[in-house]
C-alpha positions as CSV (number, residue, x, y, z in Angstrom):
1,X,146.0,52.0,118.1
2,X,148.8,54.3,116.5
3,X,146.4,54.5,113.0
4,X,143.1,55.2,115.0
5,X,144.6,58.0,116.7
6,X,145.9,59.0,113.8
7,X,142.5,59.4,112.1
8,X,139.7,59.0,114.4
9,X,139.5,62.7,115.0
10,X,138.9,63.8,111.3
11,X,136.5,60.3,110.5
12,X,134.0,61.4,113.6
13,X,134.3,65.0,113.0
14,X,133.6,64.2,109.3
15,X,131.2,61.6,110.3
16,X,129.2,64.3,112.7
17,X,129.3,67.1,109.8
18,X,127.5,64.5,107.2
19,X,125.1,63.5,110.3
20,X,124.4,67.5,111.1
21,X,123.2,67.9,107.2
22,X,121.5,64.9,106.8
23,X,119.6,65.8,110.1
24,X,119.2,69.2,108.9
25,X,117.8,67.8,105.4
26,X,115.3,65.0,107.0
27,X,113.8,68.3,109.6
28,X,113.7,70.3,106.8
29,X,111.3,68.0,104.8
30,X,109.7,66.7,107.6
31,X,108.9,70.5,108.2
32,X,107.7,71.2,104.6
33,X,105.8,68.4,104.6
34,X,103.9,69.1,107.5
35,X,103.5,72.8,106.4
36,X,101.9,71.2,102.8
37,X,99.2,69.2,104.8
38,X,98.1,72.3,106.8
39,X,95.7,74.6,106.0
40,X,95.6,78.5,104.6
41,X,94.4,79.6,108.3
42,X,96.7,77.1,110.2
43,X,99.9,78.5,108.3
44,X,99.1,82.1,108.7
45,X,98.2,81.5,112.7
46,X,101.2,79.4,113.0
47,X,103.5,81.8,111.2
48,X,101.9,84.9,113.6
49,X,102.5,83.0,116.4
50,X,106.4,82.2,115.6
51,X,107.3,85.3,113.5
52,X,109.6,87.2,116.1
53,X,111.2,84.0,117.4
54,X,112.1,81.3,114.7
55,X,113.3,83.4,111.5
56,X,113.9,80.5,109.7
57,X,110.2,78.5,110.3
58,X,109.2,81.8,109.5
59,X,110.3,82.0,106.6
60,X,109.3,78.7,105.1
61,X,105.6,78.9,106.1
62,X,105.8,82.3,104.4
63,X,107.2,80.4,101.6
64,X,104.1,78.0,101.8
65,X,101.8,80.8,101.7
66,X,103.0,82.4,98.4
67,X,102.5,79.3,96.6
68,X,98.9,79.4,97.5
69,X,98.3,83.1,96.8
70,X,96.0,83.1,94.2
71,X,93.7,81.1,96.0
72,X,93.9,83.2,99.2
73,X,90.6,85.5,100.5
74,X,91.0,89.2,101.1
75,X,91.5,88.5,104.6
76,X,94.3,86.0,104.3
77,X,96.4,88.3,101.9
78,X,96.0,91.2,104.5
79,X,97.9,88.7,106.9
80,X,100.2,87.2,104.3
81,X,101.3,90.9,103.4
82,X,101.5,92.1,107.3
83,X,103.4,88.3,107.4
84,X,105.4,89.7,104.3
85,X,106.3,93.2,105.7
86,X,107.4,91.9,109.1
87,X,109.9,89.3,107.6
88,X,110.9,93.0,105.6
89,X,111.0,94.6,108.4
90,X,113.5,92.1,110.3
91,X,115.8,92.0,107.4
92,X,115.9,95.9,107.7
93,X,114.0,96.4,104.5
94,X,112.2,99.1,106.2
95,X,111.6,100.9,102.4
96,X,109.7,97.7,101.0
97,X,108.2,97.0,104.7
98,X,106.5,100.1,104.4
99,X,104.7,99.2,100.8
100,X,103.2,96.0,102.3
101,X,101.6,97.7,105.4
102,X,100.4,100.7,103.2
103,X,98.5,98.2,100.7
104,X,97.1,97.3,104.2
105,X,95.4,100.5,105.2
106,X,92.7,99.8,102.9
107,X,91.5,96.7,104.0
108,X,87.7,96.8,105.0
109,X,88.9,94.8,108.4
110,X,89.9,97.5,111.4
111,X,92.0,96.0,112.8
112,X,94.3,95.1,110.2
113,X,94.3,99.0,109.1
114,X,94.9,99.9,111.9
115,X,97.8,97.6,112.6
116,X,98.6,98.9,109.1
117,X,98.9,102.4,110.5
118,X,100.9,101.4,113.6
119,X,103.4,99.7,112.0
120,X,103.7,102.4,109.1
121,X,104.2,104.5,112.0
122,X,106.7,102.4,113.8
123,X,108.9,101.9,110.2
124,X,108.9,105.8,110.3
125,X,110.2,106.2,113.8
126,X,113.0,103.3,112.9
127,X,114.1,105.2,109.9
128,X,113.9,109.0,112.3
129,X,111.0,110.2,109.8
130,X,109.3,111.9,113.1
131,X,106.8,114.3,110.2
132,X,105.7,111.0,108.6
133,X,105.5,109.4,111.6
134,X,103.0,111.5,113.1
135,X,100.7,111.5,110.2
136,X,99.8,108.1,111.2
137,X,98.4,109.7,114.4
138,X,95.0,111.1,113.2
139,X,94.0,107.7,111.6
140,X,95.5,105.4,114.6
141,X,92.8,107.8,116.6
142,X,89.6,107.7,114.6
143,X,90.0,103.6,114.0
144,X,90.4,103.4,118.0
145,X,86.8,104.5,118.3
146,X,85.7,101.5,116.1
147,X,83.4,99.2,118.2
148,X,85.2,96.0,116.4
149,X,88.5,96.4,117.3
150,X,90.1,93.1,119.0
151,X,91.3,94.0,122.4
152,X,94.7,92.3,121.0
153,X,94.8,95.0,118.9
154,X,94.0,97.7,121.2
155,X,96.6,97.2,123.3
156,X,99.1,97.0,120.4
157,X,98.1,99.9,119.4
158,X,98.8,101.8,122.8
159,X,102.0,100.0,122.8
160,X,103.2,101.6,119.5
161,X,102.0,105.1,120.6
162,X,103.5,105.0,123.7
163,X,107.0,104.1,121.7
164,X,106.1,107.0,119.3
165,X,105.8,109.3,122.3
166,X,109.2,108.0,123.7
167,X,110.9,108.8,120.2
168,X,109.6,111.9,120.5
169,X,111.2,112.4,123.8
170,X,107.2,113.1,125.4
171,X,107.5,110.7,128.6
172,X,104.4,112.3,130.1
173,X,102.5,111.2,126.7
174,X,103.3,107.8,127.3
175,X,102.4,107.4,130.6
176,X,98.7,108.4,129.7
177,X,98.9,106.0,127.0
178,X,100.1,103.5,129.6
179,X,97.3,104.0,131.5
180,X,95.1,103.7,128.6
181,X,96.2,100.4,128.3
182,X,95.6,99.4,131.8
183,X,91.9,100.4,131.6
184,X,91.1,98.3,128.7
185,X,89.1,95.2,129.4
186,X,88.7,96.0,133.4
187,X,92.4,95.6,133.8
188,X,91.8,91.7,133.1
189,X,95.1,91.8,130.7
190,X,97.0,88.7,129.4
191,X,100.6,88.3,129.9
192,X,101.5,89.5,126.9
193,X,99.9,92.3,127.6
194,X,101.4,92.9,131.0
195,X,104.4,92.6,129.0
196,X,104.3,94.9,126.3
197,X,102.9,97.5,129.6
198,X,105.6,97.6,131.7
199,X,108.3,97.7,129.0
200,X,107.1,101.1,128.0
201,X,106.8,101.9,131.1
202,X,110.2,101.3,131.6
203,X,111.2,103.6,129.2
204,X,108.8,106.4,129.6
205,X,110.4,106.1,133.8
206,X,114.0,106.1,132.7
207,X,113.8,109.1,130.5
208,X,112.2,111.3,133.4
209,X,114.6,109.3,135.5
210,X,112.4,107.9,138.0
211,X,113.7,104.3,137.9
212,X,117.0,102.4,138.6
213,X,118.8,99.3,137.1
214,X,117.8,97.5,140.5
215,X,114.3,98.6,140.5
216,X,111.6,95.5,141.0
217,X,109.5,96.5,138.2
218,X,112.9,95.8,135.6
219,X,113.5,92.4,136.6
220,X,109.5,91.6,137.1
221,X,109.0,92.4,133.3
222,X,111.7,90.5,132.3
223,X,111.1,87.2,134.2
224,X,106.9,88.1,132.3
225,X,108.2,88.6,129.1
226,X,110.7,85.7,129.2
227,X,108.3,83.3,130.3
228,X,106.1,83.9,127.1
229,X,109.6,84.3,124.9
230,X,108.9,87.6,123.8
231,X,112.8,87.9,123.1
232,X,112.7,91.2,120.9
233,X,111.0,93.1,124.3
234,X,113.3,91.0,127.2
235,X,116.8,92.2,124.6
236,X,114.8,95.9,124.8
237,X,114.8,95.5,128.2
238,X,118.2,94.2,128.7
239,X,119.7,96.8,126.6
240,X,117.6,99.7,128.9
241,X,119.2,97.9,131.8
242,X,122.6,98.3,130.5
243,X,122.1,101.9,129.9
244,X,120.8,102.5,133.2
245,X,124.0,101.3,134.7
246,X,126.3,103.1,132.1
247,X,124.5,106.4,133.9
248,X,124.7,104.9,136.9
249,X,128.5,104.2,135.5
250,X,128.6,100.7,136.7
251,X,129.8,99.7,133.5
252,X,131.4,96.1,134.2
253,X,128.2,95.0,135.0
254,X,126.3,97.2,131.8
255,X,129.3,94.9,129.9
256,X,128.8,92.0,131.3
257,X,124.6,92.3,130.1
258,X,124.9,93.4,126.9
259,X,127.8,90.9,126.4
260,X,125.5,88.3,127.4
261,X,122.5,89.3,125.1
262,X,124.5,89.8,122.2
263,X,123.9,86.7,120.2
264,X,120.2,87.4,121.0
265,X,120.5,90.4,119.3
266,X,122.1,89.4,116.6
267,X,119.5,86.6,115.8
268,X,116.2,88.2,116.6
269,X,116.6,92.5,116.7
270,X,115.5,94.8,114.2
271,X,118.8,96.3,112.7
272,X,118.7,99.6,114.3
273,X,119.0,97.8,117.8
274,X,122.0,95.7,116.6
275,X,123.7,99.6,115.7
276,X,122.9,100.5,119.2
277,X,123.8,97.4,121.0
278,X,127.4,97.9,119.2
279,X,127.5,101.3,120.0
280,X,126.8,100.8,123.6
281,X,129.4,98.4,124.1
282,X,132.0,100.8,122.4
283,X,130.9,103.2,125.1
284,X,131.3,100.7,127.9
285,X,134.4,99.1,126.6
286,X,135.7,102.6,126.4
287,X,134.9,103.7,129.7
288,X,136.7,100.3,130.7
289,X,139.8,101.7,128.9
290,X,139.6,98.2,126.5
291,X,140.6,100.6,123.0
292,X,141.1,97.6,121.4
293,X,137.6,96.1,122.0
294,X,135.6,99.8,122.3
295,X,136.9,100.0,118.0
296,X,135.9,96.8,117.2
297,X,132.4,97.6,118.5
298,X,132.3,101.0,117.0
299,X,133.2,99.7,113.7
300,X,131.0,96.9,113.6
301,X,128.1,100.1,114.9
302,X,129.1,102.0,112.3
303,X,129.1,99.4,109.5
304,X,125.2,100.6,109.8
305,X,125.7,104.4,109.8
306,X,124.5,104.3,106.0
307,X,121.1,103.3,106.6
308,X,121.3,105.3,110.2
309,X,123.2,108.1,109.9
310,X,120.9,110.6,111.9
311,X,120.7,108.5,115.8
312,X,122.6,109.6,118.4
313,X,123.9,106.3,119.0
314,X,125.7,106.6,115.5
315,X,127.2,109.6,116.6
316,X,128.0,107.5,119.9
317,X,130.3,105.2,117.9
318,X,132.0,108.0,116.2
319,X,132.7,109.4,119.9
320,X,134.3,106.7,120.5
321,X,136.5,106.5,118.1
322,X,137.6,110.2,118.0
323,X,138.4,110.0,122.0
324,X,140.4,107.1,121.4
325,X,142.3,108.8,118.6
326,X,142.9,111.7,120.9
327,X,143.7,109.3,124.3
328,X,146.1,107.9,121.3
329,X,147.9,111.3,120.3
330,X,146.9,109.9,116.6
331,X,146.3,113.3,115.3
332,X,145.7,112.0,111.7
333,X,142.9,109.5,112.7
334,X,141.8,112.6,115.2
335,X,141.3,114.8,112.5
336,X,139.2,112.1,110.0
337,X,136.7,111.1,112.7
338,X,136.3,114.8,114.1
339,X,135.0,115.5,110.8
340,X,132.7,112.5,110.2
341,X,131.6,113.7,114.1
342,X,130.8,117.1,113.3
343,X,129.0,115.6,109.8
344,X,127.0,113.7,112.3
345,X,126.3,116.3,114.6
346,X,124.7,118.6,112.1
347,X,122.5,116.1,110.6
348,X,121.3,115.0,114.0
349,X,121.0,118.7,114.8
350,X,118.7,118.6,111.7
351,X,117.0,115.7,112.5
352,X,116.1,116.5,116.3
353,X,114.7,120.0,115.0
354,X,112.4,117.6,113.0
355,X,111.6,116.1,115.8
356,X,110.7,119.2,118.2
357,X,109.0,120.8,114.9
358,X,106.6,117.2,114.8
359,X,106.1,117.4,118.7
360,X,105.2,121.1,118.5
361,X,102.7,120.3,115.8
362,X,101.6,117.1,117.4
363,X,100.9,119.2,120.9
364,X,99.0,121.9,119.3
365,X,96.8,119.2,117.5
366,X,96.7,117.0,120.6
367,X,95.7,120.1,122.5
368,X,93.1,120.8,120.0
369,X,91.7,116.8,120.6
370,X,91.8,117.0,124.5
371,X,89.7,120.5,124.1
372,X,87.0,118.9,121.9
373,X,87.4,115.6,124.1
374,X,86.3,118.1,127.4
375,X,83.7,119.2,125.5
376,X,82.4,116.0,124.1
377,X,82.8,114.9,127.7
378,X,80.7,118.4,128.8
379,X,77.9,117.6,126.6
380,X,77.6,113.7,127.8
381,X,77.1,115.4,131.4
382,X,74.8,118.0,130.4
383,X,73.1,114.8,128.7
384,X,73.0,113.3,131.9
385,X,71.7,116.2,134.3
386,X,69.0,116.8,131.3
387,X,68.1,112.8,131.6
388,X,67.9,112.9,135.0
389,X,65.6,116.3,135.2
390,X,63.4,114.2,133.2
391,X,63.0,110.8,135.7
392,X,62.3,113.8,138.3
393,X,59.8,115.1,136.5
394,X,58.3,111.7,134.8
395,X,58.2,110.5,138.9
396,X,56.1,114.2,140.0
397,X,54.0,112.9,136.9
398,X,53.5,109.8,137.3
399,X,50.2,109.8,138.9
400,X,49.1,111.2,135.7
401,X,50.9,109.0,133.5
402,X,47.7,107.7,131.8
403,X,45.7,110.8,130.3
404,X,49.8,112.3,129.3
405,X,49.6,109.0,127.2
406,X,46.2,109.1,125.8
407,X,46.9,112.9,125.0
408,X,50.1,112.2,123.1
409,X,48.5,109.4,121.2
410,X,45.4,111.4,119.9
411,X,48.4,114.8,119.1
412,X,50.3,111.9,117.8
413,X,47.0,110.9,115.5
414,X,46.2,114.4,114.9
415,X,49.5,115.3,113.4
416,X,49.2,112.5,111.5
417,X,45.9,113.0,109.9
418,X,46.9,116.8,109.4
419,X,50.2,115.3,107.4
420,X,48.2,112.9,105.8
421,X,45.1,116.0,104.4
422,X,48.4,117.8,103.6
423,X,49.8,115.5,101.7
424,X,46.5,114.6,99.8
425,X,46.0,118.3,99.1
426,X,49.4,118.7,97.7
427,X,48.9,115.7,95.6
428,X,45.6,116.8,94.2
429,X,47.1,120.8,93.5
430,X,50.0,118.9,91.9
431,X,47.5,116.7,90.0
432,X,45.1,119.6,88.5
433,X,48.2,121.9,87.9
434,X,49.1,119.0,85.6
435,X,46.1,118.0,84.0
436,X,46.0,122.2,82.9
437,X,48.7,121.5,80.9
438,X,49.5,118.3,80.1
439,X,46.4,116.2,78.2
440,X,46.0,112.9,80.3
441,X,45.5,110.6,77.5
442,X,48.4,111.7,75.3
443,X,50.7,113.4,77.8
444,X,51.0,116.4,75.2
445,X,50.3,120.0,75.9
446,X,46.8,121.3,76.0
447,X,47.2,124.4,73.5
448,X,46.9,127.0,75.8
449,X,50.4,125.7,77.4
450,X,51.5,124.5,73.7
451,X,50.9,128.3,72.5
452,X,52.5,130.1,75.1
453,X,55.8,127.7,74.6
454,X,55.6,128.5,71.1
455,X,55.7,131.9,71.7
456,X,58.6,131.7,73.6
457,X,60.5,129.2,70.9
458,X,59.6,131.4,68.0
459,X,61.1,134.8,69.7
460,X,64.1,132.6,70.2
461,X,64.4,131.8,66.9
462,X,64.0,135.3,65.5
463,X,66.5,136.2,67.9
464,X,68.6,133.5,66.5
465,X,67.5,133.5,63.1
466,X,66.3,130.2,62.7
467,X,63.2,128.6,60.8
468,X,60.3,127.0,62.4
469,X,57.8,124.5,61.6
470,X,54.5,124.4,62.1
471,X,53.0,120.8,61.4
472,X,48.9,120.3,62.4
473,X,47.6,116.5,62.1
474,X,44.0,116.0,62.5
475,X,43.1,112.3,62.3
476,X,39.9,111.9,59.8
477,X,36.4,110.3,60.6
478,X,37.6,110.4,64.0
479,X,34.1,110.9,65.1
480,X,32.3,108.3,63.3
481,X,35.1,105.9,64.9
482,X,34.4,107.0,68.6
483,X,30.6,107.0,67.9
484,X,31.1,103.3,66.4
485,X,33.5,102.3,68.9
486,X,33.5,103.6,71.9
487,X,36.1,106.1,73.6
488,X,38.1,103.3,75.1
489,X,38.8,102.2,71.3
490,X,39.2,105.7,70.1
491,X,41.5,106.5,73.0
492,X,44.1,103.9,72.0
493,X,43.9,104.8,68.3
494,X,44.8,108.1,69.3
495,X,47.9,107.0,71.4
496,X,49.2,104.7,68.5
497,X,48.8,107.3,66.0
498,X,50.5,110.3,68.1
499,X,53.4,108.4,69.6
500,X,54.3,107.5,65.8
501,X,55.4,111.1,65.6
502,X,58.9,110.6,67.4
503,X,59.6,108.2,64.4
504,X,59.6,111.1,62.1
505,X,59.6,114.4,63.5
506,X,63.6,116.1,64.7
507,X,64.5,115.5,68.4
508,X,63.2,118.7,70.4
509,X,59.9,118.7,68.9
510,X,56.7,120.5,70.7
511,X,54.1,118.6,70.4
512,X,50.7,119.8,71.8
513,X,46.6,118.5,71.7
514,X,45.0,121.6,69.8
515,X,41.5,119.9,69.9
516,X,39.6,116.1,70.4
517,X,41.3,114.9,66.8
518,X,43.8,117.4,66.2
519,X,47.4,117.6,67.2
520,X,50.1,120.1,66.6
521,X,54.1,119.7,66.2
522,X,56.6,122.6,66.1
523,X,59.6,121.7,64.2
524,X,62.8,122.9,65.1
525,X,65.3,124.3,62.4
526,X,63.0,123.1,59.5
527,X,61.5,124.9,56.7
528,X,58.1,124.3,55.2
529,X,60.0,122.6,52.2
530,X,61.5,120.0,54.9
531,X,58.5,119.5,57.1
532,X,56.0,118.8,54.2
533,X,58.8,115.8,53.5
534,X,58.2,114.8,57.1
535,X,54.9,115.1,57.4
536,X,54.1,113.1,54.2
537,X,56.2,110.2,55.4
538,X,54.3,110.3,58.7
539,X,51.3,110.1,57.0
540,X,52.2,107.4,54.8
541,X,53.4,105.6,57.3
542,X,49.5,105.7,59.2
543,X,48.2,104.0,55.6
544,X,49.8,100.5,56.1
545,X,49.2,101.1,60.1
546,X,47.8,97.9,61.6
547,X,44.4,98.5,63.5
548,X,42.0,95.9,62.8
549,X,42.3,95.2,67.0
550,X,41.3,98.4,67.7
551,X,39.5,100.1,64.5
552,X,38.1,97.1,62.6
553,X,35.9,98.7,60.4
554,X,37.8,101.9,59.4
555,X,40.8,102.3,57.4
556,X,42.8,105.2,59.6
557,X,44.3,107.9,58.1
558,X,45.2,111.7,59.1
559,X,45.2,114.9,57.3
560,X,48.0,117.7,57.9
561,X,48.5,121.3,57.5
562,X,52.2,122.7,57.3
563,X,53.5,126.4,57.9
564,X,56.7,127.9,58.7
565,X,58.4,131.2,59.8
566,X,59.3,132.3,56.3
567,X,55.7,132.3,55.0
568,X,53.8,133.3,58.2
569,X,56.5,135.2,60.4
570,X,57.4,134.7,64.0
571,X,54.0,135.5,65.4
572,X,52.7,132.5,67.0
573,X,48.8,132.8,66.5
574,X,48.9,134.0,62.6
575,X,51.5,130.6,62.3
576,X,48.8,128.6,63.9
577,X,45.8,130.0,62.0
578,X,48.0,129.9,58.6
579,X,49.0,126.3,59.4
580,X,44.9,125.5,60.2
581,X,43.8,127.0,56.8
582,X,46.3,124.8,55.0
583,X,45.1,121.8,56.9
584,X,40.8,123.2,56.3
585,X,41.9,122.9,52.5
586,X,43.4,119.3,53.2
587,X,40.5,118.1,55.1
588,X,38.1,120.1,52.4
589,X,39.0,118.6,49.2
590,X,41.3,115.5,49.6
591,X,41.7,114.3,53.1
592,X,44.7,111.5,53.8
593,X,47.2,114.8,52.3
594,X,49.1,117.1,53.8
595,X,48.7,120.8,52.5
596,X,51.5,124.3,53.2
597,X,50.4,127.3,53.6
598,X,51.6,128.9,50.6
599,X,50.0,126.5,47.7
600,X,46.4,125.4,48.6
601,X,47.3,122.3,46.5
602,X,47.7,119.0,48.5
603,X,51.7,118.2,48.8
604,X,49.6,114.5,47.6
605,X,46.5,112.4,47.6
């Protein structure tokens, strides 16, 4: 009996330790397991449902989910990054939070940009960026008058404006977006809902102090919001509850709630409420004259005041500790925490005129949205009375409803037919204005319109002192070929032979039809010398042309003339009548040659 006394104790308590991690071991597979067999949608539902209440699950089906990221749609990775920037966000990562929810805001879904947008918002009012977090307002706005939106995700939404309008100490602001909320959906909202309501609500009443510790609505939100474990809002609420009795300076009670909450707190709040939570029970503990307890809390507050060093509730802390130093006589420890105090106070002091500057902005713009809203709102009711005028007047007409029919469908038909001769006019104007310039069969210039633009590129050229071209082709026999074949024939010899000239000719070329087989070409920045050259290899190139399909009985060649500006000047009729004697004296004597200006002898045969 003497030996199991001696050892009984350690054996079971070493015995229950290996049975705790064992335990702990088997869950954890069992867990993992089950996670494997589920699928993408399952996890990501699950791991919404669970996020602000079981850290740890949490974590491993988000673990789960990054294993299967590659094979994840664009609307799972929005929720595995929201998924990703909450976990952040718990953790106080509110820096790499912020990068997740901002790869969010382009999503083609609503209402995960806008839930982007909220919660960039919120991470901004956490870390006191009031500027930033207003610029989230415009957006939040414009996406709440998208026709998709979830009402889930309305009523988020008006959740995290109201809390922007209690950090921005504008109570009267969140009482319209309270009401808001309570119009959605008929007022048919889910508990949840209800929840997320009245715990604004709570705050917006406490900071225009119109509500108690003991008032019904308190403890009726938090028996709601218990019930369906939102633990994050019923610690909010608890912690509002304290601080109502701290003002009401009941603080044994105030003690005895936040005392109670505290391991709460510690498990499941963001890390700015754990700062405040320690801070407030340094306050109460010091009211209670407990020193020793009021510094423990303030140091464990202040162990934050690096990542908070701007919220009152840090400077709360720091209170504490000075008026203990001073209740103390400690003059040394007086003097070091009246000057980490007055360090506080100044950057508070900067960081509330941040504030008041972003809440004079925000009301001017806000003012600016309820003007255009009363005006929208004018013109629906103008709409109205205008709508309205007309069922009065369609009634006093109704007797004549059948000829006011008839007569709009023959204006109706009238219009129509006008539209329609309108049309066909324009069509036909267009049509002829073309056909005066453009040839229909080979789309080049007739050579009044080829002349004129010649005109214009040779005074250009003088201008610019630059040599022009003139090239004339005139396909021979051409009229023994139409008489033998028919135009139809002729017609497509002509378009293979003319659409050759792209081939050869310099980009920029004017080409225009200066009669039924003649064609001309003005070449840009080319000298007689050059366009002879080009000419001759355009010709050749007609010799070995295939047209037995089209032209079986003739062998198809062309004649051509060549001029330029240095041998017949800039004027554009003597460089046209130059360039037609040089292609007479091709057609004359050889035929299948191409001829210049300056040599009546055929460039070759």
């Amino acid at each position: 009996m003497n030996k199991l006394k001696t050892f009984a104790p350690k054996q079971v308590a070493s015995l229950l330790a290996a049975l705790l991690i064992l335990s702990t071991l088997l869950f954890s597979k069992v867990s993992i397991a089950e996670h494997e067999s589920l699928s993408t949608d399952e996890l990501i539902a699950r791991a919404l449902q669970i996020k602000s209440r079981g850290a740890e699950q949490s974590e491993t089906l988000i673990n789960e989910l990054s294993k299967r990221q590659g094979s994840l749609s664009w609307q799972q990775l929005d929720q595995y990054e929201y998924l990703l920037a909450y976990q952040q966000t718990m953790q106080g990562n509110y820096q790499r939070a912020l990068l997740y929810h901002i790869k969010n805001i382009s999503s083609p879904n609503a209402n995960f940009k806008i839930r982007a947008y909220g919660n960039i918002m919120f991470l901004n009012l956490l870390m006191s960026n009031y500027q930033l977090s207003s610029d989230s307002l415009h957006p939040i706005l414009n996406i709440l008058q998208n026709e998709t939106l979830e009402d889930e995700m309305i009523y988020d939404t008006y959740y995290t404006l109201a809390y922007f309008f209690n950090r921005l100490d504008a109570p009267q602001r969140v009482m319209e977006q309270l009401q808001a909320m309570e119009l959605i959906d008929n007022g048919q909202a889910t508990p949840r809902q209800n929840c997320l309501i009245n715990h604004q609500k709570v705050n917006a009443l406490f900071a225009l102090k119109q509500i108690q510790a003991k008032d019904e609505l308190i403890s009726t939100t938090l028996t709601l919001c218990d019930r369906i474990n939102e633990s994050i809002v019923v610690q909010k609420l608890l912690t509002i509850k304290a601080l109502m009795l701290m003002a009401e300076k009941d603080y044994q009670q105030a003690k005895n709630i936040l005392l109670d909450s505290i391991e709460q707190v510690k498990i499941n709040a963001y890390p700015v409420d754990i700062l405040k939570h320690y801070s407030y029970l340094a306050e109460v503990f010091y009211q209670l004259n407990d020193f020793n307890q009021a510094s423990v809390y303030a140091d464990q507050a202040l162990a934050y005041k690096k990542d908070f060093p701007t919220l009152p509730t840090t400077l709360m802390a720091q209170n504490v500790h000075y008026n203990i130093a001073e209740a103390q006589h400690n003059s040394k420890n007086q003097l070091r925490y009246l000057q980490d105090k007055l360090a506080s106070e100044h950057a508070i002091a900067l960081k509330e005129r941040e504030k008041s500057l972003a809440l004079y902005k925000l009301k001017y713009e806000l003012t600016a949205l309820d003007l255009e809203l009363e005006d929208y709102q004018a013109s629906i009711a103008n709409e109205q009375q205008h709508e309205q005028r007309k069922v009065e007047n369609n009634t006093v007409l109704s007797r004549f409803i059948i000829s006011d029919r008839l007569f709009q469908l023959l204006l109706l038909i009238m219009i129509l037919w006008m539209i329609r001769l309108h049309f066909i006019y324009w069509a036909e104007k267009k049509k002829i204005q073309l056909d005066l310039i453009y040839d229909k069969a080979t789309g080049f210039l007739h050579r009044k319109p080829f002349l004129e633009q010649c005109a214009k590129a040779l005074s250009a050229a003088k201008d610019q002192q630059k040599t022009l071209s003139l090239v004339i082709m005139n396909i021979d026999n051409l009229r023994e070929v139409n008489e033998l074949q028919g135009n139809d024939r002729t017609d497509r010899l002509i378009t293979l032979m003319i659409n050759m000239h792209q081939q050869f000719f310099p980009e920029g070329t004017l080409a225009g039809r200066l009669g039924g087989d003649e064609f001309g070409f003005l070449l840009n920045n080319t000298n007689a010398e050059q366009a002879v050259r080009l000419a001759e290899e355009y010709r050749l190139d007609i010799n070995f042309l295939d047209t037995k399909q089209i032209c079986y009985q003739f062998d198809v060649t062309a004649s051509f003339g060549v001029s330029d500006t240095q041998l017949s000047g800039h004027s554009a009729i003597k460089l046209l009548q130059e360039t037609e004697l040089a292609l007479v004296q091709a057609k004359n004597e050889y035929k299948n040659c191409t001829c210049c200006y300056s040599k009546f002898t055929p460039a070759s045969a």
